[in-house]
C-alpha positions in Angstrom: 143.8 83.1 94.2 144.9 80.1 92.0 144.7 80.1 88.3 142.8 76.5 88.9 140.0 78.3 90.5 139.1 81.0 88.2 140.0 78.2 85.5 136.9 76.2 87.2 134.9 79.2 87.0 135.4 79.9 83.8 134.6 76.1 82.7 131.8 76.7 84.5 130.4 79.9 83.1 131.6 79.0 79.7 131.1 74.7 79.4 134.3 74.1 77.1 131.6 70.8 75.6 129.6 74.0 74.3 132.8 75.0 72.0 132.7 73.9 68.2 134.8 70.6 67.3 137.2 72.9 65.6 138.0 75.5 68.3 141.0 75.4 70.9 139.5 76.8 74.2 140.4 76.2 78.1 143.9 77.0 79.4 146.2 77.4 76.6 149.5 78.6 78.1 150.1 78.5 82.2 150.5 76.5 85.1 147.1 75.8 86.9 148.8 75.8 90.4 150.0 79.6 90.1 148.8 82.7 91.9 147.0 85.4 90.3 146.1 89.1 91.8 145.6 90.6 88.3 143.7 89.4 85.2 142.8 91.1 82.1 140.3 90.4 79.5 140.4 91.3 76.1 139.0 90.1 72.2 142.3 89.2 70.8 146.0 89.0 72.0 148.1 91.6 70.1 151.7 93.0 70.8 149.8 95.8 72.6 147.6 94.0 74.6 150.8 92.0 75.8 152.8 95.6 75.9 149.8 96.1 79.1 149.8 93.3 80.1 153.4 93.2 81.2 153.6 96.8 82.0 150.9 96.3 84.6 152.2 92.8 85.9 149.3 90.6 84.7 149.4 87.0 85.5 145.9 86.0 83.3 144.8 86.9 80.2 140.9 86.1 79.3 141.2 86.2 76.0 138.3 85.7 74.1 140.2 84.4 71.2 142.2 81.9 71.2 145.9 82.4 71.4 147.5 80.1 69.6 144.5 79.3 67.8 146.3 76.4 65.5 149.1 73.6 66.6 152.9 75.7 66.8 155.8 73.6 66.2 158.0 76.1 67.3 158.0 79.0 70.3 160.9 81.4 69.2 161.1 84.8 68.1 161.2 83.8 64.5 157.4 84.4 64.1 155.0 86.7 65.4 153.1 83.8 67.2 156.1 82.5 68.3 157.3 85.9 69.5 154.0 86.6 71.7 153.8 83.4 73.3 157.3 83.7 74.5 157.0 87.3 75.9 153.8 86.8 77.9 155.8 82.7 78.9 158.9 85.0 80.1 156.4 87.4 81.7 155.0 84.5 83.7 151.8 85.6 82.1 148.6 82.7 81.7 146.3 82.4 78.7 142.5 81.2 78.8 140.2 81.5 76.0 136.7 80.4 76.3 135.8 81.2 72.2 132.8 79.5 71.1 131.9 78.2 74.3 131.2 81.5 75.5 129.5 82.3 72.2 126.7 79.2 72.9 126.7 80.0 76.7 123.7 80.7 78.7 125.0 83.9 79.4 127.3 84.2 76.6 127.8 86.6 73.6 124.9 86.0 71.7 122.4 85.8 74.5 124.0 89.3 75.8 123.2 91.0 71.8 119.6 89.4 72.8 119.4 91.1 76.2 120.7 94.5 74.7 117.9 94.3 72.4 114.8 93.3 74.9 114.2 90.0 73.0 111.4 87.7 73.9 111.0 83.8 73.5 115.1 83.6 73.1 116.3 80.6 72.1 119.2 79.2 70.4 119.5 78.6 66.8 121.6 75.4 67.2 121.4 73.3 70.2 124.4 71.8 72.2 125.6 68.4 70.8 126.3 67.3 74.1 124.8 63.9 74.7 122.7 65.5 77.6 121.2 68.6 75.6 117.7 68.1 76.7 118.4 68.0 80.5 121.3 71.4 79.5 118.4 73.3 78.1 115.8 72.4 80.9 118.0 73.9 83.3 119.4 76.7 81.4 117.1 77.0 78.4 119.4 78.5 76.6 122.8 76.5 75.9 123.4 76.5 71.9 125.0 78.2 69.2 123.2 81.7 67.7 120.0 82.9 68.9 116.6 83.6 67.7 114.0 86.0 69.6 111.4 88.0 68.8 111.5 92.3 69.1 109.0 93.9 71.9 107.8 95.4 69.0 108.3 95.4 65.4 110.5 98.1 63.7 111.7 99.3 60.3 115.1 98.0 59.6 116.5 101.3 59.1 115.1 102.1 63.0 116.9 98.9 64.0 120.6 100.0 62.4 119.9 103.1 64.7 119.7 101.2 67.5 122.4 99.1 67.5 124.9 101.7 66.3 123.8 103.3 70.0 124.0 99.8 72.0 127.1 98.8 70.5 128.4 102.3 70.4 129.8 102.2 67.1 130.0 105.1 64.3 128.2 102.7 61.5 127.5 99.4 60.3 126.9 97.6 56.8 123.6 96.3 55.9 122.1 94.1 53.4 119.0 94.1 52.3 115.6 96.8 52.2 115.9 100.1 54.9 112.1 100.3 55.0 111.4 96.5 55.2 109.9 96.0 58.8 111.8 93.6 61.2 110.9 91.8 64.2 111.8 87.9 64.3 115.5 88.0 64.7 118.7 85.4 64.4 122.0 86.6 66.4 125.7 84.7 65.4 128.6 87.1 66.9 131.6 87.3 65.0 132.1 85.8 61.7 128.4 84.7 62.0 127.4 83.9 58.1 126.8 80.2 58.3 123.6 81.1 60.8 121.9 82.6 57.6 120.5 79.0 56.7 119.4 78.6 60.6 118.0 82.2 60.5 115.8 81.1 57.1 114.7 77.6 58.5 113.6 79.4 61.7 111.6 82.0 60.1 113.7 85.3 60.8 113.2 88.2 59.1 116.6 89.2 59.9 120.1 88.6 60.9 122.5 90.1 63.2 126.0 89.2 63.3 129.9 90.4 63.1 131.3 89.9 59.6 130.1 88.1 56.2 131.3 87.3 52.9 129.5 89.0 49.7 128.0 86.0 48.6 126.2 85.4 52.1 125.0 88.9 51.4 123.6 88.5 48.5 121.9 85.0 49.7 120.5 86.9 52.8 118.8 89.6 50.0 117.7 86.3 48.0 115.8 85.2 50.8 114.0 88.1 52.3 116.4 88.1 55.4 117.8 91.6 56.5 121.6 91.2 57.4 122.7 93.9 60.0 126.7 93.7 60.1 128.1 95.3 63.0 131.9 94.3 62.6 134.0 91.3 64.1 134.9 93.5 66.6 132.3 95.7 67.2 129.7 92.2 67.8 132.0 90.6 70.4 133.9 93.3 72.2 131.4 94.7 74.7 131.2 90.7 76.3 134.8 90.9 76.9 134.1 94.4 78.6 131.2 92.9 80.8 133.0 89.4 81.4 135.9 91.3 83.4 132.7 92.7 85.4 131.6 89.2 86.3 134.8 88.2 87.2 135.8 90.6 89.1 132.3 90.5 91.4 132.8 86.7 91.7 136.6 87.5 92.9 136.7 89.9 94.9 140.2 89.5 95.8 141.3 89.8 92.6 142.0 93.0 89.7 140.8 92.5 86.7 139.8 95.0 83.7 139.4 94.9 80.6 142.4 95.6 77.8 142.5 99.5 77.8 145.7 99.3 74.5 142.9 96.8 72.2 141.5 98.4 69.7 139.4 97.3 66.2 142.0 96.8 63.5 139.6 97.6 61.0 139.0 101.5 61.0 136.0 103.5 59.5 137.2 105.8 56.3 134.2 108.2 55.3 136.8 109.3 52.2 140.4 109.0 51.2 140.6 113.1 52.6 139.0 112.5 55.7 140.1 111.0 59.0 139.1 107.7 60.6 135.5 107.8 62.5 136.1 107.5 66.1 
């Protein structure tokens, strides 16, 4: 299979218009003419993902994260960019990011929290600012950053931190805001998601779900009546790197692809300074 192919149905899947002004997605290192047998997704390119990579003879990484993320002068070994872009170059290893285009996707990160969650009347928070939005969303309906859907019923918030701690399978997550308050109009913004909190008030959510923010969006989000479920950078985006190597792998069925098996969160889950890290 060549890389141009799965490139194209990436670009497809994932419109690189959709990604934010300031993002670097597409093909970031590789040569679109090469052949690929094995591709790997994972969140974020780190030595251990590379370690697997090379170990198992990967030609493409799907990173969701883009890797380098900012202009390098320089590919050597002096820096720890420089050092993993020349190990997976030597290893004749391809990188392709789809970032925030596969955020705003129709079937992208935040529409896949939505799904998890049964949401009706989903739409996006911020539409496309591509020229031809209207005629995007009349044949998707759903191309845009964030999302914004309604519960199939409403739910106390503290019900609602139960549940995505089992969809997301994760030991805990941070919350801002009251337990007992009921929830059901909800704004979604994967990742570092706070700047969705004025979309998420301007739309009339009740609540917020997304990845990481900073105290102060906290404290806004408590200011303004909105509940702000936090589930972790990682823990709000890794799953859609799990199910995008299932979608690539049934649209190509002559390739292998998995998902990184070395990745893991870098932020762990102390309980106290005597106890061990939540699995």
């Amino acid at each position: 299979m060549k890389l141009e192919s799965i490139i194209g149905f990436l670009e497809e899947f994932a419109p690189p218009r959709l990604a934010e002004d300031w993002d670097n997605v597409g093909l970031l290192l590789g040569d679109r003419k090469n052949v690929v047998s094995k591709v790997m997704t994972c969140l974020t390119i780190t030595p251990d993902v590379i370690d697997e990579a090379v170990e198992r003879q990967v030609e493409l990484i799907v990173a969701h994260h883009p890797m380098p993320f900012r202009p390098v002068k320089k590919i050597t070994t002096d820096s720890l960019v420089g050092t993993m872009l020349w190990r997976m170059s030597r290893a004749g290893i391809s990188v392709y990011s789809p970032h925030t285009a596969f955020d705003s996707a129709a079937g992208g990160i935040n529409q896949l929290i939505a799904e998890k969650l049964q949401m009706d009347q989903v739409s996006p928070l911020q539409c496309s600012n591509d020229g031809n939005n209207q005629d995007h969303l009349n044949r998707s309906g759903l191309e845009g950053a964030g999302r914004q859907g309604m519960l199939p019923d409403a739910q106390s918030a503290s019900t609602l931190c139960r549940r995505l701690c089992s969809l997301f399978s994760l030991p805990l997550i941070q919350f801002c805001g009251d337990l007992d308050a009921n929830v059901s109009k909800i704004a979604i913004g994967c990742g570092s998601g706070g700047q969705f909190l004025a979309d998420a008030v301007r739309t009339g959510c009740d609540s917020m779900i997304t990845g990481e923010a900073n105290f102060h969006t906290g404290l806004e989000a408590i200011a303004c009546g909105v509940s702000l479920f936090l589930l972790s950078h990682y823990g709000s985006e890794r799953f859609a790197v799990e199910a995008l190597a299932d979608i690539l792998a049934g649209e190509f069925s002559e390739l292998q692809v998995w998902v990184s098996q070395n990745e893991r969160d870098p932020v762990q889950n102390i309980l106290s300074v005597s106890d061990r890290p939540v699995d």
